[in-house]
C-alpha positions in Angstrom: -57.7 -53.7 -31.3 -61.0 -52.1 -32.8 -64.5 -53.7 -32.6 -65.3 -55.5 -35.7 -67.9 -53.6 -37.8 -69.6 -56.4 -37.7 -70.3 -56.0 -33.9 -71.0 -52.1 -34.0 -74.1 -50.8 -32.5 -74.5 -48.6 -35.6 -78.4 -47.8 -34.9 -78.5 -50.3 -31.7 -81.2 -52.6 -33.7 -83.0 -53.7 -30.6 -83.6 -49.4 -29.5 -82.9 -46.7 -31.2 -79.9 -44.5 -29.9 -80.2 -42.6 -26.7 -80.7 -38.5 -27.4 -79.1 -36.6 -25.0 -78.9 -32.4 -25.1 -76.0 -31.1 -22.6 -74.8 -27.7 -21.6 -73.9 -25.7 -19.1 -76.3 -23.2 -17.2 -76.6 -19.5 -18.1 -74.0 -17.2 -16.9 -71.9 -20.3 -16.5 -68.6 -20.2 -17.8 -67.6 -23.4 -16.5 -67.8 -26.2 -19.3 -64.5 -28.4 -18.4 -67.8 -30.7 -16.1 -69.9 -31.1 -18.7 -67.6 -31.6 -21.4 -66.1 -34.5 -19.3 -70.3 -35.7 -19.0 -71.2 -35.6 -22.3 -68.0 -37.6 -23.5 -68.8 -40.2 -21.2 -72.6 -40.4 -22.5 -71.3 -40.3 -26.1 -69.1 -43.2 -25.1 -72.7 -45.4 -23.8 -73.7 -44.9 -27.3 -76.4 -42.5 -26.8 -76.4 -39.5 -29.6 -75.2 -36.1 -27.7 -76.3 -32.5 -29.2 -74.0 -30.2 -27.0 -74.9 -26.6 -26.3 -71.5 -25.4 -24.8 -72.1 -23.2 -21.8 -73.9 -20.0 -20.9 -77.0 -21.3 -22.1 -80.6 -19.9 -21.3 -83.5 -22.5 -20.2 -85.1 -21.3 -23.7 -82.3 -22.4 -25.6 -81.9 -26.0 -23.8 -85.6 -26.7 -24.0 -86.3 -25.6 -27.5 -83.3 -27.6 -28.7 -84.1 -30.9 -26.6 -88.1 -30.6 -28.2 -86.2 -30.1 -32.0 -84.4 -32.6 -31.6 -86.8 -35.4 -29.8 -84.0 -35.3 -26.5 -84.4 -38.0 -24.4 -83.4 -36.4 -21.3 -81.4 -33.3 -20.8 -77.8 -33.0 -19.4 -76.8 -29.6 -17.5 -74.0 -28.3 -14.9 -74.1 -25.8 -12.9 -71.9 -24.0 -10.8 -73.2 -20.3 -11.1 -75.3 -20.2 -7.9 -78.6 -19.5 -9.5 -79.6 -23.5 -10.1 -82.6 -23.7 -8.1 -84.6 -21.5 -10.3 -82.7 -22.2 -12.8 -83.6 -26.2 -13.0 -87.2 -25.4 -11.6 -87.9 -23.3 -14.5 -86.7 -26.0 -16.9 -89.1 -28.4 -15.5 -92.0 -25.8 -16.1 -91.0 -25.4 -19.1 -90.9 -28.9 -20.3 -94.2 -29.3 -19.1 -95.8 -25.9 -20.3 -94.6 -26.8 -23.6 -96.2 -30.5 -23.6 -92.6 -32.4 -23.1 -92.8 -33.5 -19.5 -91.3 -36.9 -20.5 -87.8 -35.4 -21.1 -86.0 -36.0 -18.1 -83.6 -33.9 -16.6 -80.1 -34.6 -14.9 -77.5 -32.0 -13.4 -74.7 -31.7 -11.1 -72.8 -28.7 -10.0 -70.0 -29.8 -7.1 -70.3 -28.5 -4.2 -72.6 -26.2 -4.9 -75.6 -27.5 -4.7 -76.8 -28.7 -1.2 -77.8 -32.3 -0.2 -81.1 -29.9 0.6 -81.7 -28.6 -3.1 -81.1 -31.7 -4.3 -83.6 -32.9 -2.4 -85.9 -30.1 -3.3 -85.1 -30.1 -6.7 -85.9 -34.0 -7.3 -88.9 -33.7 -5.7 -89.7 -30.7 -8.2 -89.2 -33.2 -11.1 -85.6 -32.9 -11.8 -84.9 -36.9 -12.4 -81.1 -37.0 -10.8 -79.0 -34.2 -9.0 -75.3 -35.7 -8.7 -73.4 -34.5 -5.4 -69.7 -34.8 -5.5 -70.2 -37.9 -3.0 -72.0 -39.9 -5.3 -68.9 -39.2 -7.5 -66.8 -40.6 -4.9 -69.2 -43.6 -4.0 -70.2 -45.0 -7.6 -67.0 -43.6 -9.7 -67.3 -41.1 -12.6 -68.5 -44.0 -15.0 -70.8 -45.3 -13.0 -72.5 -42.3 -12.6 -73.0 -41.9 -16.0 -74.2 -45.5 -16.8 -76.6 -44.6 -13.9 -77.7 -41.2 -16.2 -78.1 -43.4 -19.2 -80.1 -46.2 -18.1 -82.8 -43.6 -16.0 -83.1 -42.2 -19.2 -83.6 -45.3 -21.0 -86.1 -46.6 -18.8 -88.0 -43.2 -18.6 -88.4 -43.1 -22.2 -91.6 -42.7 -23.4 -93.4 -45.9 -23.9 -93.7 -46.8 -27.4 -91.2 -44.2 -28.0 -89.4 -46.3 -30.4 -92.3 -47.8 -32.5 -94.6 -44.6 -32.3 -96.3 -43.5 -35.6 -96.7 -39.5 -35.1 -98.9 -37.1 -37.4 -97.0 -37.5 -40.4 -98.3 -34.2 -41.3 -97.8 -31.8 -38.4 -97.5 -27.7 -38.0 -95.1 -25.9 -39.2 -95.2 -24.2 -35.6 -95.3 -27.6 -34.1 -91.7 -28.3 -33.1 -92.4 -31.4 -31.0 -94.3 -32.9 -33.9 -91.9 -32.1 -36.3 -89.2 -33.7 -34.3 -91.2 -36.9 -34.0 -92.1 -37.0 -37.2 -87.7 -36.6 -38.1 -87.6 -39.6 -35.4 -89.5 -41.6 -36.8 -88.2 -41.5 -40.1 -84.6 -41.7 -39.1 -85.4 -44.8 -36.2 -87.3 -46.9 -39.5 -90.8 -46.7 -38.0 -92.6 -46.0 -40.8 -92.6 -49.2 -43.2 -91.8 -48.4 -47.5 -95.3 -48.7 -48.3 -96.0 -46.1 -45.8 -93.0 -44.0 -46.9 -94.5 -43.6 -50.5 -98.0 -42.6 -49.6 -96.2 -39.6 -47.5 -93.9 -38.6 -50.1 -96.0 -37.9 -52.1 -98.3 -35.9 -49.6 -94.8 -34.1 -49.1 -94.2 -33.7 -53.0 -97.5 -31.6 -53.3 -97.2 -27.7 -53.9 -97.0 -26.4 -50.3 -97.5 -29.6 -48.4 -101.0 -31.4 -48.5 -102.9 -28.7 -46.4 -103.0 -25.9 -49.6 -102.9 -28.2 -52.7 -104.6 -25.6 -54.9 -102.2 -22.6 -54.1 -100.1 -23.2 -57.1 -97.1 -25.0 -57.5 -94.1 -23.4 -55.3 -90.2 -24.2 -55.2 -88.2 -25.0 -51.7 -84.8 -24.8 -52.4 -82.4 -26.9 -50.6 -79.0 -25.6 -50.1 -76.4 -28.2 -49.1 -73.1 -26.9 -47.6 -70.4 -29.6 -46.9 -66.7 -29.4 -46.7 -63.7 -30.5 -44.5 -63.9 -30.6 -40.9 -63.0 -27.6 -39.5 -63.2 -25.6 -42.2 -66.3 -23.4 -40.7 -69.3 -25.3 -42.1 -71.3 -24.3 -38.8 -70.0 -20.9 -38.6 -70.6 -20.2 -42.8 -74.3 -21.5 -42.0 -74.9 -19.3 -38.8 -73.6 -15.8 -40.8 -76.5 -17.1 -43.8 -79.2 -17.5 -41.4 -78.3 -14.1 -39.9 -78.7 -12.6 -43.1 -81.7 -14.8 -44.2 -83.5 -13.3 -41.8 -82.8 -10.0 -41.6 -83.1 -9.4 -45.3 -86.7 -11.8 -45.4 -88.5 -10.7 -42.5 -91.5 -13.5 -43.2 -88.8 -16.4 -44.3 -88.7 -19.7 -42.4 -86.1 -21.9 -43.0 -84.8 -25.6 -41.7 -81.6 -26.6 -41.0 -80.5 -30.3 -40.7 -77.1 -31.0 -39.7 -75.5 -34.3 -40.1 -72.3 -35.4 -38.0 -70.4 -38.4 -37.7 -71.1 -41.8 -35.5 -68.3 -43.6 -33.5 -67.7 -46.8 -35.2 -66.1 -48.0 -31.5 -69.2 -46.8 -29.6 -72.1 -45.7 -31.9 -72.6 -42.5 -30.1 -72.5 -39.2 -31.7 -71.5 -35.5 -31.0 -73.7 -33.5 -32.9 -72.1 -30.1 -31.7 -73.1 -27.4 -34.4 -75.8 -26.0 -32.6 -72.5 -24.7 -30.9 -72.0 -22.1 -33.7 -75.6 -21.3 -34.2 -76.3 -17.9 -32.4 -79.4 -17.3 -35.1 -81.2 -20.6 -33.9 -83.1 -18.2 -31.0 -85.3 -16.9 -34.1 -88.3 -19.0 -33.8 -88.5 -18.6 -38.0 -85.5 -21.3 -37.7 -85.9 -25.2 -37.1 -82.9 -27.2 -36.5 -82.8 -30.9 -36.6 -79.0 -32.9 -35.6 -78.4 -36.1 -37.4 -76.2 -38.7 -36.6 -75.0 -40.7 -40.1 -75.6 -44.2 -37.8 -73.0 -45.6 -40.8 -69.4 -45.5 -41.1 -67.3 -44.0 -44.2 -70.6 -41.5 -45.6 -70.6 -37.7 -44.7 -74.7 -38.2 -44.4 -77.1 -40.4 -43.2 -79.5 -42.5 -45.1 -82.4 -41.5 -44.6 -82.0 -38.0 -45.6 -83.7 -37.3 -48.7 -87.0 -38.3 -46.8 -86.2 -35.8 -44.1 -85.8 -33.6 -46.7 -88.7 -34.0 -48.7 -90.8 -34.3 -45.3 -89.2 -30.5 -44.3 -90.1 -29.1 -47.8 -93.8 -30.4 -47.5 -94.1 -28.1 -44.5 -94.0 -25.0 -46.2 -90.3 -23.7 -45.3 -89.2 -21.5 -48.1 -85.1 -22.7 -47.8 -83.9 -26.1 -46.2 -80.3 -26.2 -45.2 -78.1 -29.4 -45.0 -75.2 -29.4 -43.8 -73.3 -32.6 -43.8 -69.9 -34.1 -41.5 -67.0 -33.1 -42.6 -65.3 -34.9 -46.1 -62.6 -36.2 -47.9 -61.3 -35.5 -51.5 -63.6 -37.9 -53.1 -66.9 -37.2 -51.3 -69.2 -36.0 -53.3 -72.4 -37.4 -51.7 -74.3 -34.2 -51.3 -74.7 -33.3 -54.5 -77.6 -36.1 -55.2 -79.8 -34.6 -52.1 -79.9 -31.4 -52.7 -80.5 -28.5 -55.4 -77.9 -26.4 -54.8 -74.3 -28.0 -53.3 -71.8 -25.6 -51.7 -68.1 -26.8 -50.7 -66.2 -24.8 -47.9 -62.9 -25.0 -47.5 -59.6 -23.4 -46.3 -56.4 -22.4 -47.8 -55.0 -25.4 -45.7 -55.0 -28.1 -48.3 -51.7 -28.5 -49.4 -50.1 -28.1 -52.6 -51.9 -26.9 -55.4 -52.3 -30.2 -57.1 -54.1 -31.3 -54.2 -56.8 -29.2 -55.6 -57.0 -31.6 -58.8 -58.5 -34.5 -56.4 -61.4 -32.3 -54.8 -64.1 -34.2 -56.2 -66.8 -30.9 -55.1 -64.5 -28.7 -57.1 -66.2 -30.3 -59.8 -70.0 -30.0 -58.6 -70.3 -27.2 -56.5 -72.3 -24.5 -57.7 -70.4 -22.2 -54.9 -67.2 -22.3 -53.3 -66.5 -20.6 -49.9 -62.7 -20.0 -48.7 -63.0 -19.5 -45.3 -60.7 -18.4 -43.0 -59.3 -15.5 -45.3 -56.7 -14.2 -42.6 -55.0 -16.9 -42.8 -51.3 -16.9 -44.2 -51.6 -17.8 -47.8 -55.5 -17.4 -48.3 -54.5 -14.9 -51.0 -52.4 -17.4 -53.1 -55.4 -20.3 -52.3 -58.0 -18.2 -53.3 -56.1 -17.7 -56.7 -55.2 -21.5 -57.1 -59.0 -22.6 -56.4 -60.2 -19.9 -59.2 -57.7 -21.7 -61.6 -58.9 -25.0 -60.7 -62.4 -24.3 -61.0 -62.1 -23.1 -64.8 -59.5 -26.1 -65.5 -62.8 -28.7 -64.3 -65.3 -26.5 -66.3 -62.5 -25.9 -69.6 -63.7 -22.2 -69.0 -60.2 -20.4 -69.0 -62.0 -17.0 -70.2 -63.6 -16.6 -67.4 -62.9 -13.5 -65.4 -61.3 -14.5 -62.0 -64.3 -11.8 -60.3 -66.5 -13.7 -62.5 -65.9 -16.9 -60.6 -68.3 -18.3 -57.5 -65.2 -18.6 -55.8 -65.6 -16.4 -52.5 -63.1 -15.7 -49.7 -64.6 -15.3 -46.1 -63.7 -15.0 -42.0 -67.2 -16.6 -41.0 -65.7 -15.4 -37.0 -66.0 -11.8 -37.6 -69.1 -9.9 -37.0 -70.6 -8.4 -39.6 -68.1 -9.9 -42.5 -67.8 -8.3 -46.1 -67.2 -11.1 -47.6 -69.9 -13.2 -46.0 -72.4 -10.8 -47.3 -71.2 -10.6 -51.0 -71.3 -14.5 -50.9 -74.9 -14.1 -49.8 -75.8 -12.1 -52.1 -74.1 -13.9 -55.1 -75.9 -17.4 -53.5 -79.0 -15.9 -53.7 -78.4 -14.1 -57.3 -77.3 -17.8 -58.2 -80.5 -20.1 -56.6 -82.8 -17.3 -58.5 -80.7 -17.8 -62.2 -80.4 -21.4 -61.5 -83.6 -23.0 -60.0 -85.8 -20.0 -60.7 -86.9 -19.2 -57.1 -87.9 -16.0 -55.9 -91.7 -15.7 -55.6 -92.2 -17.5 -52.5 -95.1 -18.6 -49.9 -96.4 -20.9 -47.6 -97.4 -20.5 -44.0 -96.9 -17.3 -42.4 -94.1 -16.7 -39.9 -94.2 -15.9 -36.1 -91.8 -13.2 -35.1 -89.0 -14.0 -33.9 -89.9 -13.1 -30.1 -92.9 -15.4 -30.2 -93.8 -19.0 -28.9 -94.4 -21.5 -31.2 -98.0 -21.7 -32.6 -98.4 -17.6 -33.2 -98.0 -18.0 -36.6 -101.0 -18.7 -38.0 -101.3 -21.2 -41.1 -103.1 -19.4 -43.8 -102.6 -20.6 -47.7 -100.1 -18.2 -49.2 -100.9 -15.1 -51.0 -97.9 -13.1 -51.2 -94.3 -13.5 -51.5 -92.1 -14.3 -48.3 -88.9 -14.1 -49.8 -87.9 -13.2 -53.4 -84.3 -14.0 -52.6 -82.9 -10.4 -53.6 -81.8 -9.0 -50.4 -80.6 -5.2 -50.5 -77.3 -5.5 -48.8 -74.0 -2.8 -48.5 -71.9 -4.8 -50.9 -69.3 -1.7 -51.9 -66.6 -4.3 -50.2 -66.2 -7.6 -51.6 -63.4 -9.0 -49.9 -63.1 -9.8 -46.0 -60.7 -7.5 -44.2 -59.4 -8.9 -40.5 -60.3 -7.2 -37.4 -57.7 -8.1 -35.2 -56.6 -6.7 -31.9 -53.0 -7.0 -32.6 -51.1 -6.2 -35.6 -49.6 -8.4 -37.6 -46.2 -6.9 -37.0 -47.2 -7.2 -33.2 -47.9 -10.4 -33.2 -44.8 -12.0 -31.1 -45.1 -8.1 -29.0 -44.6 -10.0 -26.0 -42.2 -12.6 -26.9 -40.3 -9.7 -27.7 -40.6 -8.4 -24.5 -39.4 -11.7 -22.6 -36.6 -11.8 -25.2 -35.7 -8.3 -24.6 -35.8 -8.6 -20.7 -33.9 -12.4 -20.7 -31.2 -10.0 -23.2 -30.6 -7.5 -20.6 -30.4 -10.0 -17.8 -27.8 -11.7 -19.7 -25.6 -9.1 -19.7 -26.0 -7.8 -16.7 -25.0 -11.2 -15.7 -21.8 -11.1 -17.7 -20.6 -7.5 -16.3 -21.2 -8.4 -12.8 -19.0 -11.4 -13.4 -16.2 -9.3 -14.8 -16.9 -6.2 -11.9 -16.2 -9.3 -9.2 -13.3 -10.5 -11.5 -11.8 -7.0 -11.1 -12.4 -6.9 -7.5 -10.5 -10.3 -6.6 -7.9 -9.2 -8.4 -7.7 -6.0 -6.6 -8.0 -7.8 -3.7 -4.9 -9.5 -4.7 -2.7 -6.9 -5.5 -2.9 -5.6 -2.2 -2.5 -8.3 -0.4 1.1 -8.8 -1.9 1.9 -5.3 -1.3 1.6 -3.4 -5.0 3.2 0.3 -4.3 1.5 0.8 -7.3 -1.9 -0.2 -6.5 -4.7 2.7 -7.5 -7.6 3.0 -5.7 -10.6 0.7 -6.4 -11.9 1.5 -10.1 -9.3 3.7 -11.0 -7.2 2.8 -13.3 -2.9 2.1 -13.2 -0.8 5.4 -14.0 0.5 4.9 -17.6 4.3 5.4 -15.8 3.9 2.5 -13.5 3.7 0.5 -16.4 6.2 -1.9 -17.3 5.3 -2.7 -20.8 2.6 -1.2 -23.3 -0.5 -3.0 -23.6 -0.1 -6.7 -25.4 -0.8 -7.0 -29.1 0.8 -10.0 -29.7 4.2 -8.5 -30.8 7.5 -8.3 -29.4 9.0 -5.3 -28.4 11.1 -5.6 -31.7 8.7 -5.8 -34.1 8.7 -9.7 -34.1 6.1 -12.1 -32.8 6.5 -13.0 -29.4 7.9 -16.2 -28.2 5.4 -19.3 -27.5 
């Protein structure tokens, strides 16, 4: 029976959720541990934001001081974990977060002695296989989660941070999205610091002229790519606007059983190593809503800092959710050609709202025919049935495959539409790092030029995606056909080896009741030492023979 909603720890009034960010060490392929880990921590209620594996201490610690980590989850079975954990810990502290703990575990091997070294390092926990055996999987983990909980920081959870911070301050920045997600800050508070956030470039240049943030809010089904779609923009964000920094909040759903979270996109994010890129991972800490509720301040506190795009990209929807489309400027729906029948289409409540529409997953069977039934739909909503179907911001995509046509003329349509539509284009704010630098290189000067005038100068001579795949479609069952080939020949191999011994026994027969007649073996009788002609069925007179 399911916990009454009445009883779930949807933001765990007395403390806030729990933020954990797990992985699995570089050059690691071996996630099944720390998949098993992190589901268990999910299941204490504590918000997860999983890496995957092969991850560098760079990645880990840059995500865990984004997203305000409690403590850090890691396995580790590739042999290098000594340096590999005592470089974490350096960098936690080198980079002013020395109150993130961190936990790991990697079987057998890791020694009773480098888990001794490494805890005395400043690793909070290294789990041996015995202490698996001792305390029981869950036990282990409630262990994990309350040394977190009671090594948070004091005051964590009632902490007032600069509500003004760096652009190149991650750690602030992250406190700052804490704060206003956890409910630190009271309403009177709130208003004095949206409007510090409403003014042109944040409060630190108010006379540079009034300048436009665009927020771009991508939602869709689950599964239908919303992660991978974001990561192929930010690739070509970047490349195209050399001096562009851009935020990214992600929302995902909370457990209504546990009131954890798995706030996995940072999974699909390969661009997120570009220090011009902040990513924040929400939890919606509320049941039936795609985002949480405190989102437009996080919004509005992102665009006060200067970044010339904010993306939001929400849990996955239904047909009638249409919730993005009052927190953001410019609402994009991605979807597959997995929806059903065409009428389906006719209950999409974003088919209505979304300025663009992305099918993803073109090499699927029957994207063609989708793409085709989404383009009607969409001029049946706007009563625009002249309207060329090339004409339409209806794009098809395969956000998996490097380098994509189609991804790049939907970027460049999306930013041909945010410049017609909300006029953007001559934008600037505090200038950008490169990508290889630590935070704080960029220097915060008021803006004088334009970072990004949203027309990029891409190869758009192909418009449509074309699948790269390593077998051809009429390949595709090559080695089924193979088995079925091989199980074919066995057959009837089978079948004329019973009938070779059937022939033998009765040789075998025949001689041992004395046949004059008998040939040798596999020869056949002499057409004069036969009786009768072969049987047809008749008689010898033309008639059917008797029964």
């Amino acid at each position: 029976m399911s916990t009454p909603a009445s009883n779930i720890p949807a933001t765990q009034t007395a403390t806030t959720p729990l933020r954990f960010v797990t992985a699995a060490s570089l050059f690691d392929g071996h996630d099944a541990a720390i998949n098993i880990m992190r589901r268990l921590i999910q299941g204490q209620g504590a918000e997860v934001v999983h890496l995957g594996h092969n991850r560098s201490v760079e990645d880990v610690v840059r995500a865990a001081l984004q997203e305000d980590a409690d403590a850090i989850a890691l396995s580790s079975y590739q042999g290098g974990h000594v340096e590999y954990f005592k470089y974490m810990v350096d960098m936690l502290r080198e980079r002013g977060a020395p109150h993130i703990r961190v936990f790991g575990g990697g079987g057998g091997t890791i020694t009773p002695e480098e888990i001794r070294e490494l805890q005395a390092y400043g690793v909070e926990r290294i789990y041996h296989p015995n202490d698996g055996m001792h305390m029981g999987l869950v036990q282990m983990i409630e262990d994990v989660v309350e040394r977190a909980s009671a090594a948070r920081e004091p005051g964590a959870s009632s902490r007032h941070p600069e509500s003004q911070p760096s652009i190149d301050d991650e750690i602030a920045i992250g406190r700052v999205m804490s704060a206003i997600e956890d409910g630190i800050y009271s309403e009177t508070e709130l208003e004095k610091l949206r409007k510090q956030w409403a003014m042109p470039s944040g409060s630190r240049f108010p006379a540079s002229g009034s300048r436009t943030t665009p927020v771009l809010g991508i939602t869709g089904t689950g599964g239908a790519g919303k992660s991978s779609v974001t990561d192929e923009l930010l690739n070509r964000f970047l490349a195209s606007f050399p001096q562009m920094r851009i935020a990214v909040i992600s929302v995902d759903p909370t457990r209504r059983r546990t009131g954890g979270a798995l706030l996995g996109d940072r999974i699909r994010m390969n661009s997120l190593r570009s220090h011009r890129v902040f990513m924040r991972s929400m939890a919606t800490r509320r049941q039936h809503a795609a985002t949480n509720r405190v989102l437009k301040d996080c919004i509005g506190f992102l665009k006060g800092l200067g970044y010339d795009l904010v993306i939001v990209e929400t849990a996955g929807i239904g047909q009638s959710d249409s919730e993005i489309v009052d927190l953001v400027d410019f609402p994009m729906y991605v979807m597959t050609s997995e929806y059903g029948a065409a009428s389906q289409l006719e209950k999409i409540d974003m088919l209505d709202f979304a300025e663009l529409i992305v099918l993803n997953k073109y090499d699927k069977r029957g994207a063609e025919d989708a793409l085709r039934d989404v383009r009607k739909q969409w001029k049946r909503n706007r009563v625009a049935f002249q309207t060329a179907d090339e004409d339409v911001p209806a794009y098809p995509t395969i956000a998996s495959q490097f380098n994509d046509p189609g991804i790049s003329w939907m970027f460049v349509n999306l930013c041909r539409l945010l410049r017609e539509k909300l006029g953007v284009g001559a934008v600037g704010g505090a200038s950008a790092p490169t990508d290889a630098a630590p935070k704080g290189v960029g220097a915060e000067t008021p803006p004088t030029r334009s970072r990004c005038d949203f027309n990029p100068q891409l190869d758009t001579s192909l418009k449509e995606p074309r699948a790269t795949v390593l077998i051809p479609g009429a390949r595709v069952r090559y080695l089924a056909e193979i088995a079925e080939q091989g199980r074919s020949i066995n057959k009837a191999v089978e079948a004329q080896s019973e009938i070779a011994s059937r022939a033998q026994h009765l040789w075998e027969s025949l001689r041992e009741i004395g046949d004059g007649k008998l040939p040798k073996q596999l020869d056949l009788y002499a057409a004069d030492d036969l009786l009768l002609p072969p049987f047809t069925g008749e008689g010898r007179d033309g008639g059917r023979a008797a029964d």
